[in-house]
N, C-alpha and C positions, 0 to 999 in steps of 0.2 A: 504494500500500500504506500503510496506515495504520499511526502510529506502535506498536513492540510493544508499551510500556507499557502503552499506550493499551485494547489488545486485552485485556492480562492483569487490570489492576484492571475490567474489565468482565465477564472470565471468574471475578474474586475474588467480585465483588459477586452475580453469580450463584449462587456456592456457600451463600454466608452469606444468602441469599433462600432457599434450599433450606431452609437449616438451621431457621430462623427462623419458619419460614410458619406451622407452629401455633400455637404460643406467641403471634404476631403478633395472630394471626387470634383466636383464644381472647379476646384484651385487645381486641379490638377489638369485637366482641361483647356485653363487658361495658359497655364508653364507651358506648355505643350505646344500650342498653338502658335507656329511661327506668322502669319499674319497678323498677328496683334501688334502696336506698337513694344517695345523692348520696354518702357518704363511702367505698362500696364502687365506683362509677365514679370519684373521685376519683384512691385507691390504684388502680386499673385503669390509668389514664393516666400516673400518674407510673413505674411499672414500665415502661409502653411510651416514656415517653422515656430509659428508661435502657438499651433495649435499642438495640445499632448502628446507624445511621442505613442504610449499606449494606445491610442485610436487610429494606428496604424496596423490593417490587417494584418501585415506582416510578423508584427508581435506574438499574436497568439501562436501558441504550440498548441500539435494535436495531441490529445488525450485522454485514455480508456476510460470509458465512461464507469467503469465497474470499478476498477480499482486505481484510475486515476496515474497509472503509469507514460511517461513520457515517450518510451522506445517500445521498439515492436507492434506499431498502433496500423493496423489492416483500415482503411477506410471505408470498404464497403462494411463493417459490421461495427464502426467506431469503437473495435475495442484491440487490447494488447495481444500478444499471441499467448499468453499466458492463460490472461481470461477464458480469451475463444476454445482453446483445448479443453480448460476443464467444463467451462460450460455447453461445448460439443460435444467431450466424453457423457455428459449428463441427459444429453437430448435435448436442451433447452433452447440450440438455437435454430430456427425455420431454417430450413434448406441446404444445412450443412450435414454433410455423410462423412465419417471417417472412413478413410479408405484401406481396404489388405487385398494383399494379392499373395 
Protein backbone atom coordinates (compact mmCIF):
# COMPACT_ATOMS: atom_id res chain seq x y z
CA UNK A 1 0.00 0.00 0.00
CA UNK A 2 1.21 3.18 -0.91
CA UNK A 3 2.02 5.92 1.28
CA UNK A 4 -1.45 8.10 2.01
CA UNK A 5 0.02 11.29 1.51
CA UNK A 6 1.25 10.11 -1.37
CA UNK A 7 -2.32 9.11 -2.73
CA UNK A 8 -3.84 12.42 -1.57
CA UNK A 9 -1.48 15.27 -3.03
CA UNK A 10 -2.11 13.08 -6.29
CA UNK A 11 -5.81 13.18 -5.70
CA UNK A 12 -5.13 17.29 -4.90
CA UNK A 13 -3.31 17.80 -8.12
CA UNK A 14 -6.09 16.18 -9.88
CA UNK A 15 -8.64 18.41 -8.71
CA UNK A 16 -6.73 21.65 -9.51
CA UNK A 17 -6.08 19.87 -13.34
CA UNK A 18 -9.94 19.90 -13.23
CA UNK A 19 -10.17 23.38 -12.25
CA UNK A 20 -7.59 24.76 -14.47
CA UNK A 21 -7.96 22.92 -17.93
CA UNK A 22 -9.57 25.87 -19.62
CA UNK A 23 -7.99 28.75 -18.73
CA UNK A 24 -4.77 26.39 -19.40
CA UNK A 25 -5.61 25.37 -22.58
CA UNK A 26 -7.05 28.94 -23.75
CA UNK A 27 -3.11 30.33 -22.84
CA UNK A 28 -1.93 27.69 -24.52
CA UNK A 29 -3.48 28.23 -27.68
CA UNK A 30 -2.53 31.73 -27.63
CA UNK A 31 1.65 30.76 -27.01
CA UNK A 32 1.12 28.66 -29.85
CA UNK A 33 -0.29 30.71 -32.34
CA UNK A 34 2.30 32.39 -34.50
CA UNK A 35 -0.04 34.82 -36.05
CA UNK A 36 -0.65 36.65 -33.19
CA UNK A 37 1.29 39.67 -32.57
CA UNK A 38 4.62 38.58 -30.31
CA UNK A 39 3.61 40.80 -27.37
CA UNK A 40 0.02 39.27 -27.09
CA UNK A 41 1.98 35.48 -26.94
CA UNK A 42 4.21 37.15 -24.63
CA UNK A 43 1.54 38.25 -21.80
CA UNK A 44 -0.14 34.77 -22.89
CA UNK A 45 2.86 32.92 -21.27
CA UNK A 46 3.63 34.88 -18.55
CA UNK A 47 -0.12 34.42 -17.17
CA UNK A 48 0.60 30.71 -17.76
CA UNK A 49 3.55 30.64 -15.50
CA UNK A 50 1.63 32.33 -12.95
CA UNK A 51 -0.88 29.85 -12.98
CA UNK A 52 -0.18 26.42 -10.23
CA UNK A 53 2.27 24.27 -11.60
CA UNK A 54 -0.03 21.26 -10.01
CA UNK A 55 -2.83 22.07 -12.76
CA UNK A 56 -0.78 20.84 -15.13
CA UNK A 57 -1.90 17.47 -16.47
CA UNK A 58 1.27 16.44 -16.74
CA UNK A 59 1.67 16.29 -12.81
CA UNK A 60 -0.59 13.72 -12.19
CA UNK A 61 0.83 10.19 -11.91
CA UNK A 62 -1.19 7.09 -12.62
CA UNK A 63 -2.20 5.13 -9.82
CA UNK A 64 -3.92 1.78 -8.77
CA UNK A 65 -6.87 2.45 -7.62
CA UNK A 66 -6.94 -0.51 -5.12
CA UNK A 67 -3.90 -0.16 -3.56
CA UNK A 68 -2.75 3.11 -4.63
CA UNK A 69 0.79 1.86 -6.09
CA UNK A 70 2.60 4.12 -8.50
CA UNK A 71 4.53 1.26 -10.95
CA UNK A 72 3.18 -1.46 -12.75
CA UNK A 73 -0.25 0.51 -13.35
CA UNK A 74 -2.18 -1.47 -16.66
CA UNK A 75 -4.49 1.22 -17.93
CA UNK A 76 -7.08 -0.55 -19.26
CA UNK A 77 -8.13 -1.90 -15.70
CA UNK A 78 -6.56 1.27 -13.62
CA UNK A 79 -4.93 -0.85 -11.51
CA UNK A 80 -1.20 -2.32 -10.53
CA UNK A 81 -0.05 -5.71 -11.61
CA UNK A 82 -0.16 -6.74 -8.22
CA UNK A 83 -3.72 -5.96 -7.63
CA UNK A 84 -4.83 -7.23 -11.01
CA UNK A 85 -3.28 -10.81 -10.32
CA UNK A 86 -4.60 -11.21 -7.11
CA UNK A 87 -7.82 -9.80 -7.97
CA UNK A 88 -7.84 -12.01 -11.29
CA UNK A 89 -6.72 -15.05 -9.35
CA UNK A 90 -10.01 -14.36 -7.36
CA UNK A 91 -12.51 -13.93 -10.24
CA UNK A 92 -13.34 -10.46 -9.51
CA UNK A 93 -12.21 -8.89 -12.56
CA UNK A 94 -14.81 -8.94 -15.91
CA UNK A 95 -13.08 -10.30 -18.61
CA UNK A 96 -9.87 -11.24 -17.49
CA UNK A 97 -8.97 -15.24 -17.98
CA UNK A 98 -5.67 -16.51 -16.56
CA UNK A 99 -4.16 -18.23 -18.96
CA UNK A 100 -2.09 -22.27 -18.98
CA UNK A 101 -1.16 -24.13 -21.51
Amino acid sequence: MARKSSIEKNKNRANKVAMHANKRSRLKAIVSNRELPIEERFRAGLKLNEMPRNGAKIRLRNRCEVSGRPRGYYRKFKMSRIALRDLGSAGQVPGLVKSSW
